[in-house]
N, C-alpha and C positions, 0 to 999 in steps of 0.2 A: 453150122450155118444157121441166121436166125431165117422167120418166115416170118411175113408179118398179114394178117388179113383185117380187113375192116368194113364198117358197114356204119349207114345212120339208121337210127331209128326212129319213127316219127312218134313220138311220145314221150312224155316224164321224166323227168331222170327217176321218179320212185319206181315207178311200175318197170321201167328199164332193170334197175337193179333188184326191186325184188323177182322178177321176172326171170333174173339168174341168179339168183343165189338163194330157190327155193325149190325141194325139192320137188312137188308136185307139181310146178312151173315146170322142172328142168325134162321130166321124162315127156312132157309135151313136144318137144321142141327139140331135144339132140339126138339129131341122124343126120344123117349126110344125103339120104337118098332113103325115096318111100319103102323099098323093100327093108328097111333097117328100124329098129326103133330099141328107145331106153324102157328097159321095165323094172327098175327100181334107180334111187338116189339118195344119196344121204349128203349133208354139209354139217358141218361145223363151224358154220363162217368165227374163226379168230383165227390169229397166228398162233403154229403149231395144230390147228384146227384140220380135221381129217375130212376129204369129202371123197366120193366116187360115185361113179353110176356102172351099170350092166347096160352093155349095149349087145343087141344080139338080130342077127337074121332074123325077118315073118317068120320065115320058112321053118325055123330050127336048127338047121344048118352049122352055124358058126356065131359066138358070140363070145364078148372076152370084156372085161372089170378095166374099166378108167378109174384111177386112185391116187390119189395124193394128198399133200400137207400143205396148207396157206402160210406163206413165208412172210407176208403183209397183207394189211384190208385201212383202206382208206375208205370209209364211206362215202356210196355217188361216185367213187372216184377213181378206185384201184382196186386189184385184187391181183397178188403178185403168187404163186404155187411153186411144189416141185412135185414131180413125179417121174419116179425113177432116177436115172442118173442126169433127170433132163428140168429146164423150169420153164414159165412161160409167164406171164403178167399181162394183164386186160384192164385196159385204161378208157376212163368212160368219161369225156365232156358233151356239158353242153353247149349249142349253139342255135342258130333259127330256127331250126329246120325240125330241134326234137335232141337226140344222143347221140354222138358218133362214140362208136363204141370200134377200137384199134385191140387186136391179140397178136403179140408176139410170144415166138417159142421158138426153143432151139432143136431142127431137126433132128430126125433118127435116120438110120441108114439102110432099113429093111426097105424103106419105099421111097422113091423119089423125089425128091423136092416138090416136083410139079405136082405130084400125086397128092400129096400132103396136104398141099396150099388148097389145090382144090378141095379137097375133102372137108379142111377146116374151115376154109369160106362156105362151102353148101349148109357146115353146121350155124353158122355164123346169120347165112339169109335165112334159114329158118326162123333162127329165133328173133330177126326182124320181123316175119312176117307173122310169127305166132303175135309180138310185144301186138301188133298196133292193130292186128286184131282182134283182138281184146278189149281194144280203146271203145 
C-alpha cells in the first residue's frame, strides 16, 4: 500500500531543498516526536547516491539506521529513493504560500498503516517548522 503525507512550507524553494538534502540540516529536524532524535547523516544526493541517518531514543533505549539509494533527483523538484525492499519519492512545488512538499512510500507490515502515516507526517511538520524557522 502507498502512504502519502504532505505539508507546505512557508519559504524558498532553496532553503526548502537544501534544508533536506543536507546533512547538518537533516539531524535538526528528523524525529517524529521530542523524545527521538538523528545523531548523524550522511547524503550523496545523485542517483545511485547513498544517504542515511541514525535515529535513536534521548534515553538510549532503542535506536536503528534509515538507509538507502537515490533512484532519481530532480533539482527543487524530486528526489525519488529506495530502501530496502521498499521506495518512496518526495515531490516538491512551488505555489503562494512557499513549498508544498508531498512524500509517498510504499508501506511495511510490522506497523500499521495509520502508525506510519502518523509517524511520517510528525517527521514531515517538523521539518516545516525547523525550514521557516530559520527564515
Amino acid at each position: 500500500m502507498q502512504i502519502i503525507v504532505e505539508t507546505n512550507v512557508r519559504a524558498p524553494i532553496e532553503k526548502v531543498w537544501q534544508a533536506y538534502t543536507t546533512p547538518s540540516d537533516i539531524v535538526q529536524w528528523n524525529a517524529a516526536s521530542d523524545d527521538w532524535h538523528t545523531t548523524e547523516a550522511s547524503v550523496d544526493l545523485r542517483v545511485d547516491g547513498a544517504f542515511s541517518s541514525r535515529m535513536e531514543a534521548k534515553d538510549g533505549s532503542f535506536g536503528f539506521d534509515f538507509a538507502g539509494t537515490y533512484t532519481a533527483i530532480v533539482p527543487h523538484r524530486l528526489i525519488e529513493y529506495s530502501f530496502g525492499d521498499r521506495a518512496a519519492k518526495v515531490e516538491f512545488s512551488e505555489n503562494s504560500e512557499g513549498v508544498h512538499v508531498k512524500v509517498s512510500f510504499v508501506a511495511e507490515s510490522s506497523h500499521s498503516n495509520d502508525e506510519q502515516q502518523a509517524g511520517w507526517q510528525a517527521i514531515l511538520d517538523n521539518f516545516a517548522r525547523y525550514v521557516e524557522g530559520r527564515n
